[in-house]
C-alpha positions as CSV (number, residue, x, y, z in Angstrom):
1,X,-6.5,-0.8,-30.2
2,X,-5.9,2.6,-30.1
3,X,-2.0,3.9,-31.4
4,X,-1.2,6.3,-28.4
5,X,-2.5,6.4,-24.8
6,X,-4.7,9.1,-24.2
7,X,-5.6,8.8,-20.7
8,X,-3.1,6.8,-18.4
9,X,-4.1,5.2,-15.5
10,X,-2.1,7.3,-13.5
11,X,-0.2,10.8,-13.7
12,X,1.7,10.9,-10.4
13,X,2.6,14.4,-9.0
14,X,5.8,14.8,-7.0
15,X,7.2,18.4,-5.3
16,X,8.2,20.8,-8.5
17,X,12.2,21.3,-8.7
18,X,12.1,25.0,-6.9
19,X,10.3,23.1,-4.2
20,X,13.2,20.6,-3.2
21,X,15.9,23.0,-3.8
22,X,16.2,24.2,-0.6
23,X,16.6,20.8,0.9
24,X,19.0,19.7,-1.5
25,X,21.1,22.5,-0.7
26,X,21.1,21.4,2.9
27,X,22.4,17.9,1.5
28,X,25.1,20.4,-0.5
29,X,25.9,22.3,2.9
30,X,26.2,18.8,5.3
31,X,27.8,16.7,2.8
32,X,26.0,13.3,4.2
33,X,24.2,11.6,1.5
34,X,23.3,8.2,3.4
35,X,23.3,6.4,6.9
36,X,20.2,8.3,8.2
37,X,21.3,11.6,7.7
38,X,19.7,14.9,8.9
39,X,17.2,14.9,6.3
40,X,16.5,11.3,7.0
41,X,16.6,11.9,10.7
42,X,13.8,15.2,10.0
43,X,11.5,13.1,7.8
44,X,11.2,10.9,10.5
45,X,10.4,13.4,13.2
46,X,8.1,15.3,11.1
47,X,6.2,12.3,10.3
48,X,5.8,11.0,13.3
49,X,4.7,15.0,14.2
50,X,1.7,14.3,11.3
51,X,0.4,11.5,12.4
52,X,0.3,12.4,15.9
53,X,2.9,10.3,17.4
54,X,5.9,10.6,19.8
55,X,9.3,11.5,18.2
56,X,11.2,7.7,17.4
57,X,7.9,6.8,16.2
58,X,8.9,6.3,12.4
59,X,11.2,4.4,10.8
60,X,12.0,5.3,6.7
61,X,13.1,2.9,4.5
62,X,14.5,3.0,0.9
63,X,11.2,1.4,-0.1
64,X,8.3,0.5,1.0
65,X,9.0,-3.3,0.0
66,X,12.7,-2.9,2.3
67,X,9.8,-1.2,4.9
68,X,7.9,-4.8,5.5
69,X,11.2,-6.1,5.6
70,X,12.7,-4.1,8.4
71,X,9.2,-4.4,10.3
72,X,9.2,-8.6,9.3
73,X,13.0,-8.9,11.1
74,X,12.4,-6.4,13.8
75,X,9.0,-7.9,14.8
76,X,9.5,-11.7,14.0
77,X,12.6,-12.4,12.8
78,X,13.5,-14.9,10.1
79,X,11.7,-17.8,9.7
80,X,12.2,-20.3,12.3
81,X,11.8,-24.2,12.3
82,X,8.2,-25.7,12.5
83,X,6.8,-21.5,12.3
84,X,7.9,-21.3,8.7
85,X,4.9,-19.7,6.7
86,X,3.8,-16.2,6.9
87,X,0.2,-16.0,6.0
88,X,-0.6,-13.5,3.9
89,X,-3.9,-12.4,1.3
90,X,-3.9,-13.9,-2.0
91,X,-5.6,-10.1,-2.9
92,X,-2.5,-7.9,-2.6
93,X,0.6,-6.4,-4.5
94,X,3.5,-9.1,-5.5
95,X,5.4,-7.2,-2.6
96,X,4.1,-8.7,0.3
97,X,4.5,-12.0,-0.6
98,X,7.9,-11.1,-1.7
99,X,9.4,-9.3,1.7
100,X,8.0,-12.4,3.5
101,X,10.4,-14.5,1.1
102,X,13.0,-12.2,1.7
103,X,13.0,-13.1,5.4
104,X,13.0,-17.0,4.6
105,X,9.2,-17.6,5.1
106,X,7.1,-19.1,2.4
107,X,3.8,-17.6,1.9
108,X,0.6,-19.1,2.6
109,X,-2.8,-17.7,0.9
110,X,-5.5,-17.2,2.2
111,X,-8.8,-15.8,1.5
112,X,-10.1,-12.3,2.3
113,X,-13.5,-10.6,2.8
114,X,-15.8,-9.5,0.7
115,X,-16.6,-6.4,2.2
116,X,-13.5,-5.7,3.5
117,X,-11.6,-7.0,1.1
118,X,-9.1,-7.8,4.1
119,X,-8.4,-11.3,6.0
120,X,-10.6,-11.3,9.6
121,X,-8.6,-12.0,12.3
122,X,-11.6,-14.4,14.2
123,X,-11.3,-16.6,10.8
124,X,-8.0,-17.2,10.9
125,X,-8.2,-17.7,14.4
126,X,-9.7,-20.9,14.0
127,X,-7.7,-21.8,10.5
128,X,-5.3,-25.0,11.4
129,X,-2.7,-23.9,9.3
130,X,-1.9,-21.2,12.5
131,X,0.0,-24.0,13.8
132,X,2.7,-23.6,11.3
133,X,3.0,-19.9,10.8
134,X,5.5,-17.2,12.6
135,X,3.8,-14.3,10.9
136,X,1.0,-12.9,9.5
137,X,1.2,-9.9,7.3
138,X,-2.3,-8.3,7.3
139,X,-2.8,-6.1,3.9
140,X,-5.2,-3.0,3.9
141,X,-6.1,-3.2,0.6
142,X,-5.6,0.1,-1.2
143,X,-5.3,1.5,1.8
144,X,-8.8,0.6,3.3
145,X,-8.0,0.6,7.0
146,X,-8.0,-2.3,9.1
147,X,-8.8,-3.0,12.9
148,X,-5.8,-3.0,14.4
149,X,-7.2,-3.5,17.7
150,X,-8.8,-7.0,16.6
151,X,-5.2,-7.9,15.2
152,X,-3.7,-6.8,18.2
153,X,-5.8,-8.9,20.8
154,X,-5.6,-11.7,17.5
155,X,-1.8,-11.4,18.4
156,X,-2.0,-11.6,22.1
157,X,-4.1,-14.8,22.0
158,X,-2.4,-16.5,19.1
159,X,1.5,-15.1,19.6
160,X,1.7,-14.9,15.9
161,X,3.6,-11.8,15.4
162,X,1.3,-9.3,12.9
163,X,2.7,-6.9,10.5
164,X,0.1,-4.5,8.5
165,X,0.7,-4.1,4.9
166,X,-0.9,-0.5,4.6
167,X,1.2,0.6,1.7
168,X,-0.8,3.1,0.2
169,X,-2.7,3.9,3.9
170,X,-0.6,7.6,4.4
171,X,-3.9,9.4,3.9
172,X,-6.6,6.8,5.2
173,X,-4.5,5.6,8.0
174,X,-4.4,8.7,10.0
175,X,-6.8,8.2,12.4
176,X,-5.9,4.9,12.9
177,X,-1.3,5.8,13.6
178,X,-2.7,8.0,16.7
179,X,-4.0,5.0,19.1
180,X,-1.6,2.0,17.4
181,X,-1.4,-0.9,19.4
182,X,2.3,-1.0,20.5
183,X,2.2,-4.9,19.4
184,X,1.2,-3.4,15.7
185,X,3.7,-2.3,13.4
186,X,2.1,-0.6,9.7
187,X,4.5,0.2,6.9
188,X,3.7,2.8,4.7
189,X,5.2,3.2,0.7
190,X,5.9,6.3,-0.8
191,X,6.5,5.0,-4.1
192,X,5.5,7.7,-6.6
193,X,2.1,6.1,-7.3
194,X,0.8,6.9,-4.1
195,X,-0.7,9.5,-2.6
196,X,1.9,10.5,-0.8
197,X,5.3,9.7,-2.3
198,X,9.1,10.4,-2.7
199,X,9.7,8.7,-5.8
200,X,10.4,5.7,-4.2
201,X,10.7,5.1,-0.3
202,X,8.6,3.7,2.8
203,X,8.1,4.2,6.4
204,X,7.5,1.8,9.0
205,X,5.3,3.5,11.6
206,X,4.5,1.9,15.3
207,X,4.4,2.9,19.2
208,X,6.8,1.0,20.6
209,X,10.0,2.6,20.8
210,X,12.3,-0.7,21.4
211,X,10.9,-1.7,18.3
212,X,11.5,1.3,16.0
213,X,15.2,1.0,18.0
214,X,15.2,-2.5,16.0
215,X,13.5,-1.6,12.5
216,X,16.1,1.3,12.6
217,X,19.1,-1.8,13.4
218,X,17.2,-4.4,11.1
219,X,17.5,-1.7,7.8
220,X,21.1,-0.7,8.8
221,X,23.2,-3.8,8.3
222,X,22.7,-4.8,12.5
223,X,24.1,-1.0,13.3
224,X,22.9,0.4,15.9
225,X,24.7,3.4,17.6
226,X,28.2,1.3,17.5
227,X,30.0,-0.6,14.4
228,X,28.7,-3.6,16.0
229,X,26.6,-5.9,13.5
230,X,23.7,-7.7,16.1
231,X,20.7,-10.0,14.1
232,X,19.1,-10.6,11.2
233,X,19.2,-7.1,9.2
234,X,19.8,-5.6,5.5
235,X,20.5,-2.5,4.1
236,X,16.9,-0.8,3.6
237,X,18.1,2.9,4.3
238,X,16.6,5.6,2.9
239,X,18.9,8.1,0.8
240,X,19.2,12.0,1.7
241,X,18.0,12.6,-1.9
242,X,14.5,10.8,-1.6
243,X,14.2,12.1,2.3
244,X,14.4,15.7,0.4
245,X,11.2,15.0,-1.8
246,X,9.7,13.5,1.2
247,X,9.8,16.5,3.1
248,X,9.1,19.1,0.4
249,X,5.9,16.9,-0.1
250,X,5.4,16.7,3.6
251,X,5.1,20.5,3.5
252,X,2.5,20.6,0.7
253,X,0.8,17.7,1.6
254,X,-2.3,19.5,2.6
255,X,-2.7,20.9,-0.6
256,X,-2.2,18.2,-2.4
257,X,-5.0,16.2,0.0
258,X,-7.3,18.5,-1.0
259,X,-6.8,18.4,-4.4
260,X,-7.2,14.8,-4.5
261,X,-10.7,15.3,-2.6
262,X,-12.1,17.6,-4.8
263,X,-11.0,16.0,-7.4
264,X,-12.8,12.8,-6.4
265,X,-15.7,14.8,-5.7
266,X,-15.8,15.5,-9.4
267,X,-15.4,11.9,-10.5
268,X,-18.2,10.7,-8.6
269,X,-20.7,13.3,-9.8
270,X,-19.5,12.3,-13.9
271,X,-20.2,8.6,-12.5
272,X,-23.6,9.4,-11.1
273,X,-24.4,11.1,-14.2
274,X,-23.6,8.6,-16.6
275,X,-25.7,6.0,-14.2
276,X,-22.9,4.0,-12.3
277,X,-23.8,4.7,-9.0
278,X,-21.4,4.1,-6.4
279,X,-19.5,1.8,-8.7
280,X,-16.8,4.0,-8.9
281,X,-14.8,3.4,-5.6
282,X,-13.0,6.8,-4.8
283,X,-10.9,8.6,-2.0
284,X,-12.6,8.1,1.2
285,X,-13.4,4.6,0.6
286,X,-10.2,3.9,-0.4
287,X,-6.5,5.8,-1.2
288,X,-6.8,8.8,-2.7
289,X,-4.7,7.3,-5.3
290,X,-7.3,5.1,-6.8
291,X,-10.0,5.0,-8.5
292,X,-12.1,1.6,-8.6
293,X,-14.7,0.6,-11.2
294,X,-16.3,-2.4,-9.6
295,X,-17.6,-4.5,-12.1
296,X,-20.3,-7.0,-12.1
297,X,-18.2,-10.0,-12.7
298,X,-14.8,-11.1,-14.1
299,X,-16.8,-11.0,-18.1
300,X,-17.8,-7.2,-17.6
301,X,-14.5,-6.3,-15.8
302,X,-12.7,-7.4,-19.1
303,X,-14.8,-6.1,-21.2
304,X,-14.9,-2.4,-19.6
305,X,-10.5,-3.1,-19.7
306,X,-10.6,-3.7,-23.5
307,X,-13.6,-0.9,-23.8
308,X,-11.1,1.7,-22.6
309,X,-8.0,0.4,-24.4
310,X,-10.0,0.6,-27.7
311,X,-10.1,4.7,-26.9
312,X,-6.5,4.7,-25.9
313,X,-7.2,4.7,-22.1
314,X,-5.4,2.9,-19.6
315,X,-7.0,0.6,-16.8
316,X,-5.4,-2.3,-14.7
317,X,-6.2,-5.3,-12.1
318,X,-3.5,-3.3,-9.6
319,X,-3.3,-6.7,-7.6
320,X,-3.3,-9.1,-10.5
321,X,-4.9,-12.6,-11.0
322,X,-4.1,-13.1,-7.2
323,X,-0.4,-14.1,-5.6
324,X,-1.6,-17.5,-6.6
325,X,-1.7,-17.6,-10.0
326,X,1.8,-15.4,-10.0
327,X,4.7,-17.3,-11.5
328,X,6.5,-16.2,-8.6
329,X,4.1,-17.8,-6.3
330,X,2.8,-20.4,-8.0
331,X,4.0,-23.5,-5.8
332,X,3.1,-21.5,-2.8
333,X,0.6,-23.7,-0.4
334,X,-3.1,-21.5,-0.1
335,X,-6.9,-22.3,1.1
336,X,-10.0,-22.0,-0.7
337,X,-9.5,-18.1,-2.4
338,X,-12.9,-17.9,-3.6
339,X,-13.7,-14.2,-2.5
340,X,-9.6,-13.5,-3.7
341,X,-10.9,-14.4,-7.1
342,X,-13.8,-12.9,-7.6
343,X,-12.3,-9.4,-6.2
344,X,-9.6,-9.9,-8.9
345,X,-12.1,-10.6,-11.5
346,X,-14.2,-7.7,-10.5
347,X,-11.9,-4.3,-9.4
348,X,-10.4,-2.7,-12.1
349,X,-8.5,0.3,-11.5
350,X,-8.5,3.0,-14.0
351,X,-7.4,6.5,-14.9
352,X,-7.4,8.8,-11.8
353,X,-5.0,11.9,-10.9
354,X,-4.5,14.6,-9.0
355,X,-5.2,17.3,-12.2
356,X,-7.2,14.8,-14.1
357,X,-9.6,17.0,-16.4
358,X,-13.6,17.0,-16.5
359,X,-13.4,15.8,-20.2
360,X,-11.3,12.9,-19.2
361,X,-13.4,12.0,-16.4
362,X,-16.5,12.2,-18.7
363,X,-14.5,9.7,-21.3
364,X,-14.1,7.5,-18.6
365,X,-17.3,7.2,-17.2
366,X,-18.7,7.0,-20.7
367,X,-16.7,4.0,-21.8
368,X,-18.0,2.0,-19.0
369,X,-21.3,2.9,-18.8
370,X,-21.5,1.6,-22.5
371,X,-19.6,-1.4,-21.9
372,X,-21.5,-2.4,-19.7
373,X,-24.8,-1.8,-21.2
374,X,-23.3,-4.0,-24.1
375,X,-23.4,-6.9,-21.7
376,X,-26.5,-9.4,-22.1
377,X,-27.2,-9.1,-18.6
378,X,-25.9,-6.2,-16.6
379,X,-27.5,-3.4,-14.9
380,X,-25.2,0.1,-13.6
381,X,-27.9,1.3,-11.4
């Protein structure tokens, strides 16, 4: 094992100090620090501006795990008697599962894809279990879109309420904000390790303006307008401070895209050349903020992860063993999660960033070329 990491897995890259002053000192001059302030208030706007949307189109959050909250009570409400499960991927972040709690359901796993890596609305269609559940919270898996139309006609046919999970989706998800179904909400994070992030906030993003009136009311203690507490609600606010990152990356978020694409331009050529083909799964498949090394099965995954430790670089299963086999979740009710499984077993993220070097890039792709070479039977064309 190697003393020191040389290579992390990630390097986020936030607005410089000089770049947020100016908003701070706006905070300075107005004196409001919380409560959807003016910064708050301009995020918002200029958001919804980026993505193509009406103004009232976005909804911030002081996370994006308190962003599927707000969308959860503001599109389903807490659970209810005999609807009591949301269904949910067993392939996601510990998040989804945990906002769902947070509103009183109790997950329920199911399987995904194996292409998309995403549950199929026509499957669960016909899944029993439908019976029981007030909510399904549909994960885009590192930002991979989804089809928002099938999950909005899934909705009308089923009335299950549906709530996308497209945490890191800012970059990939912006041809898809522009013609959201109405009946579609999709939360955003801006937790640092994204693409796009504040440090740590989220957005909940959707086309219905009586519903962003209520994701705004469901994240402000019931408040809406008047000191009058109505339904389920928390407090998810975002602060002044965060919405001040948030728009000084906002304003170079165009460079930054870029960056990130030639960047992963770079990493896939070092991948070709050390004979890994399109096993390295970069921006454009998925977030710019990853970088995927499908493996060939669960044995080659681990042994690329311990490969890379050995030369002091970092690499990790970003979703885990599955929600199932969390601690957490343990004693949560799930189908068959065969595909689940063998996407945990097989997508190991590892070191990608926005100023990553060639010669880090080259260490990379060298580790797991030989690793898996090493393996009895294993082929990286």
């Amino acid at each position: 094992m190697s003393d020191s990491i040389a290579i992390p897995v990630c390097r986020p890259q936030l607005p410089a100090t000089q770049q947020i002053i100016p908003y701070l000192e706006r905070i300075d001059a107005s004196r409001r620090y919380a409560n959807y302030g003016p910064l708050v208030l301009s995020l918002e706007t200029e958001l919804a501006h980026h993505f193509g949307l009406e103004p009232g189109s976005v909804t911030t959050a002081a996370s994006g795990s308190m962003a599927i909250v707000g969308a959860i009570l503001a599109r389903a409400g807490r659970a209810k008697a005999g609807r009591s499960l949301c269904i949910c991927p067993a392939y996601t972040f510990v998040a989804t599962a945990a906002a769902a709690r947070h509103c009183g359901y109790e997950p329920y796993f199911t399987d995904v894809e194996p292409d998309s890596w995403a549950l199929d609305p026509e499957r669960l269609e016909r899944d029993p279990v439908l019976e029981r559940a007030g909510l399904v919270i549909v994960v885009a898996p590192y930002g991979r879109p989804v089809d928002v139309a099938a999950w909005s006609a899934f909705h009308r046919r089923t009335g299950v309420p549906v709530v996308v999970d497209a945490a890191a989706g800012f970059d990939t998800f912006a041809k898809v904000l522009p013609v959201l179904p109405e009946d579609v909400p999709v939360v955003l994070s801006f937790h640092a390790t994204k693409a796009f992030g504040c440090g740590e906030g989220g957005a909940v993003v959707s086309t219905s303006r009586e519903f962003t009136l209520g994701c705004h009311r469901a994240l402000n203690h019931g408040f809406l307008g008047e000191r009058q507490s109505v339904g389920d609600a928390v407090n998810g606010k975002m602060s002044e401070y965060h919405a001040a990152i948030g728009l000084a990356e906002l304003e170079r978020w165009r460079h930054k895209h870029q960056a990130f694409g030639k960047a992963a331009k770079r990493y896939r050529g070092c991948a070709r050349r050390h004979g890994l083909g399109d096993r390295l799964r970069l921006a454009g498949d998925v977030s710019a903020a990853y970088a995927l090394a499908v493996c060939g099965d669960a044995q080659a995954a681990q042994a690329a992860a311990a490969a890379l430790w050995e030369r002091g670089i970092e690499s990790r299963f970003w979703y885990g063993a599955g929600l199932h086999r969390e601690p957490a979740f343990a004693d949560c009710p799930h189908g068959s999660l065969d595909v689940s499984e063998m996407l945990a077993g097989r997508l190991l993220g590892v070191p990608f960033f926005i100023d990553m070097s060639d010669a880090q890039m080259d260490a990379v792709c060298g580790v797991l070329a030989r690793a898996w070479a090493a393996l009895p039977v294993y082929s990286t064309a």
